[in-house]
C-alpha positions, 0 to 999 in steps of 0.5 A: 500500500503506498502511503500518501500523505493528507495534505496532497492536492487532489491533483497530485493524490491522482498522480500518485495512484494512476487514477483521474481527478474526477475518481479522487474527488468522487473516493474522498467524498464517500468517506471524507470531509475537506476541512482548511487549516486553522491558523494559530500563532508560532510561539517560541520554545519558552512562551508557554511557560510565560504564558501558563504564568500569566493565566494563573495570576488571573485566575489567583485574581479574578477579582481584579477582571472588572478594573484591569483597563485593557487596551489595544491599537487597530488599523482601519483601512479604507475599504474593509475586509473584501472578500471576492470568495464570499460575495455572491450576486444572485440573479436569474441573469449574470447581471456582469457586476463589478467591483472597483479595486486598485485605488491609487489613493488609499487611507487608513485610521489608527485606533487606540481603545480601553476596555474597563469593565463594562465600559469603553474607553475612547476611541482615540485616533493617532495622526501618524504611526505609533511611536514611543514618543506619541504613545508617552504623549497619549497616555499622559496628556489624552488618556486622563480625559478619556477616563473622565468618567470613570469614578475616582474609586476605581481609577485608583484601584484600577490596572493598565495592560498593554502588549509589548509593542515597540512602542509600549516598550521604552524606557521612559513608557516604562517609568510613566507607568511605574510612575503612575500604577506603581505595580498596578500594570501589566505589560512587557518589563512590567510587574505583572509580565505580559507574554509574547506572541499570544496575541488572542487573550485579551477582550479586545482580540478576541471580541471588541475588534472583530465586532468593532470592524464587522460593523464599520466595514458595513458601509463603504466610505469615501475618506478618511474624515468618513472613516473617522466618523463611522468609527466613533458612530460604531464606538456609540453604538458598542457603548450601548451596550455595557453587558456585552463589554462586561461579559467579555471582559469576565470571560478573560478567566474562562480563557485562562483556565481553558489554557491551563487546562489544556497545558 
């Protein structure tokens, strides 16, 4: 018997046992079921620990879920996510529909936004590139604003987590922090480590983004001044409602015991 490996295309599977293409699709479909990759993160050989660290301080501290403000950057560009493969036109006739592509003049917005509880923090749109500088300067002249709302109890008991981005990353952002959270934050070089390359923990990874970019790339816009505007429109739209932002934040222990459970 020749043994032939799965990931064969069924083109190269007929090659290799003297039989038409038609036959290899008609055999596979008897038994079997064609199922795509699903893609993860390439970790490094000591990130698990480090991340099997951070998942046990959470949950030795579930309590801390509800005033960590976990924070995040996202780029929204200016047609959205197109996928050619899932746009059907269904039609009696080929009505020839076309789609524009290939713009020459091209824009996007950078995002910056919280999650604290049940509540929203920002959004908030840099002008340029993140850099250690403009992230030093947002988080001490901007952010304060931005917590405006927030009560003073929780301010002062409140946690900051950020990745560790570059721009996260400088010796003076380190020292703000230490500065103003004392061993309240959570981040690379920070008092409580963040881990590297695990880029789905965080409420805004695994819910507020996609939710966020599902409901702006519903409507087609023609700047970036129209981008800007349909974001914070979405960004209200979020913040009414609190549960679904509270929820995703409280699950974040749910994800941490799955990981140690799993090893």
């Amino acid at each position: 018997m020749v043994q032939i490996s799965p990931r064969l295309s069924t083109h190269r599977l007929a090659s290799h046992i003297g039989v038409s293409h038609m036959q290899v699709w008609q055999i596979l479909h008897e038994d079997l079921h064609p199922y795509r990759d699903h893609r993860v993160q390439h970790l490094e050989p000591g990130d698990p620990a480090q991340h099997m660290d951070l998942c046990h301080w959470i949950t030795a501290h579930p309590q801390l879920l509800s005033i960590i403000l976990f924070t995040n950057e996202a780029s929204f560009i200016w047609d959205g996510i197109n996928n050619s493969r899932n746009v059907h036109t269904w039609s009696h006739d080929n009505p020839h529909e076309t789609s524009v592509a290939k713009f020459q003049r091209r824009f996007s917005v950078n995002l910056w936004c919280g999650l604290l509880g049940n509540n929203l923090i920002g959004p908030f749109v840099f002008d340029n590139n993140l850099t250690g500088n403009t992230y030093e300067v947002f988080l001490r002249n901007e952010l304060p604003g931005l917590l405006g709302d927030i009560p003073l109890m929780i301010r002062s008991q409140m946690y900051f987590q950020h990745d560790g981005a570059p721009p996260h990353y400088t010796r003076h952002m380190r020292e703000y922090l230490n500065e103003s959270f004392h061993n309240c934050w959570l981040g690379r070089g920070g008092p409580v480590a963040w881990p590297p390359r695990w880029p789905d923990l965080t409420p805004l990874d695994y819910y507020f983004w996609g939710h966020m970019k599902t409901l702006v790339y519903e409507t087609k816009v023609n700047s970036r001044e129209e981008l800007r505007c349909h974001i914070f429109a979405v960004a209200e739209r979020i913040c009414n409602h609190p549960d679904n932002i509270a929820s995703a934040t409280q699950s974040l222990l749910m994800h941490a015991e799955n990981c140690i459970a799993t090893g």
